[in-house]
N, C-alpha and C positions, 0 to 999 in steps of 0.2 A: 360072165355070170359067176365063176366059179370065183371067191372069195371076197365078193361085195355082198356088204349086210343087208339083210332083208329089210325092207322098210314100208312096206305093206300093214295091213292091218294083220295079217298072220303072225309077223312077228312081232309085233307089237301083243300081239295074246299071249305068245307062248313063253312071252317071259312076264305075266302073271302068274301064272300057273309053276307051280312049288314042284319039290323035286317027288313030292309024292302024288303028282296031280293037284290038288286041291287048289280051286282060286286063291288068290289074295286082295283079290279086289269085289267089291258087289256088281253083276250085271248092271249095266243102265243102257235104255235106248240112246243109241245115237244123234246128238248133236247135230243136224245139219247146218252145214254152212255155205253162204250166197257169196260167190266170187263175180268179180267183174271180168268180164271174157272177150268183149268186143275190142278189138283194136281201133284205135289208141284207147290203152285203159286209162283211167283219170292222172295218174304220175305224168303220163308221158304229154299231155293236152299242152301246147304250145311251144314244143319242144322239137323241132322236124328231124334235127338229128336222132333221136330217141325214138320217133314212128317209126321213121326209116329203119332203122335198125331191129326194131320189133316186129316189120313185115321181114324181114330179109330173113328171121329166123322163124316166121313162123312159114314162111318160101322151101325154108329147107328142111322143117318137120314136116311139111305135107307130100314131100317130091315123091314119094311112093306108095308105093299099098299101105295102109293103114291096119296095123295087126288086131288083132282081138284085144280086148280092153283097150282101147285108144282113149286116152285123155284129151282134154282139149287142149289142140297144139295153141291155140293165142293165148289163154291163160299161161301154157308151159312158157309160151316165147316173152311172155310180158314177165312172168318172174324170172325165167334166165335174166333177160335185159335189166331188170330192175338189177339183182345181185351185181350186173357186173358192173351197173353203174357207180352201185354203191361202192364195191369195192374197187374203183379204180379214180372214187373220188371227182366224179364227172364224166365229160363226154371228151377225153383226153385221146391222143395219139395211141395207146399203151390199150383203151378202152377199145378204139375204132379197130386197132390189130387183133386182139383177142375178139371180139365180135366174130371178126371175118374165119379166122380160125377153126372159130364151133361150128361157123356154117360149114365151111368147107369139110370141118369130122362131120357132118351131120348127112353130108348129101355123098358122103364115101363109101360108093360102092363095096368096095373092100372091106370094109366095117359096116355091116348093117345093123349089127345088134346094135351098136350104140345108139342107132336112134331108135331102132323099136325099142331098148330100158328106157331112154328118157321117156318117149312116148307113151309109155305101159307104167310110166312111174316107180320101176328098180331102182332106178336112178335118179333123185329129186334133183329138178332144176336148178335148186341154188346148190348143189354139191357137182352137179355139172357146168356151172358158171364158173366156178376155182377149178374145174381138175386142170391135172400138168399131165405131162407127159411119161 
């Protein structure tokens, strides 16, 4: 937790907000927007390797207690999966090892926080589809 930037809508506020308080922005209601959540989301349709791998991670966001604010882990698992597709340029050797990887951080006991942030959204799916080590 301690020096990853907030990425929440908190902080997304509080750097509107001027060094004297005052907005910089006009209030407006919120936007909502309709995500597709059911596995396989439409990218992944006809693609087995690419299901596959989007159940496998959403296997290993769900393997435990579900903390307060839970996101939906198949939305989470289908954007992981998407980022790493893209960025490894298909369903490559290089894609299939780092896949297995975030499962295995994900279901590590040893490290829980990591999946409750990606779960709780500290941690945005596509910046946890690149991280290193």
């Amino acid at each position: 937790e301690v020096g990853l930037p907030r990425t929440d809508s908190i902080a997304s506020n509080m750097s509107d907000v001027s060094q004297d308080g005052s907005s910089s922005r006009k209030a407006s209601p919120p936007t909502p927007t309709v995500r597709q959540t059911a596995i396989p989301p439409r990218p992944l349709e006809g693609d087995e390797v690419r299901v596959k791998c989007a159940k496998m991670l959403v296997d290993a966001l769900k393997c435990g207690d579900m903390p307060d604010g839970t996101l939906d882990p198949e939305d989470l698992a289908a954007r992981i999966e998407e980022k790493l597709f893209d960025s490894h340029r298909g369903t490559t050797d290089k894609y299939k090892a780092s896949l297995r990887s975030r499962v295995f951080n994900l279901r590590d006991k040893k490290n829980p926080a990591l999946r409750e942030n990606v779960l709780t959204g500290v941690v945005a799916p596509e910046r946890f589809a690149v991280m290193t080590t």
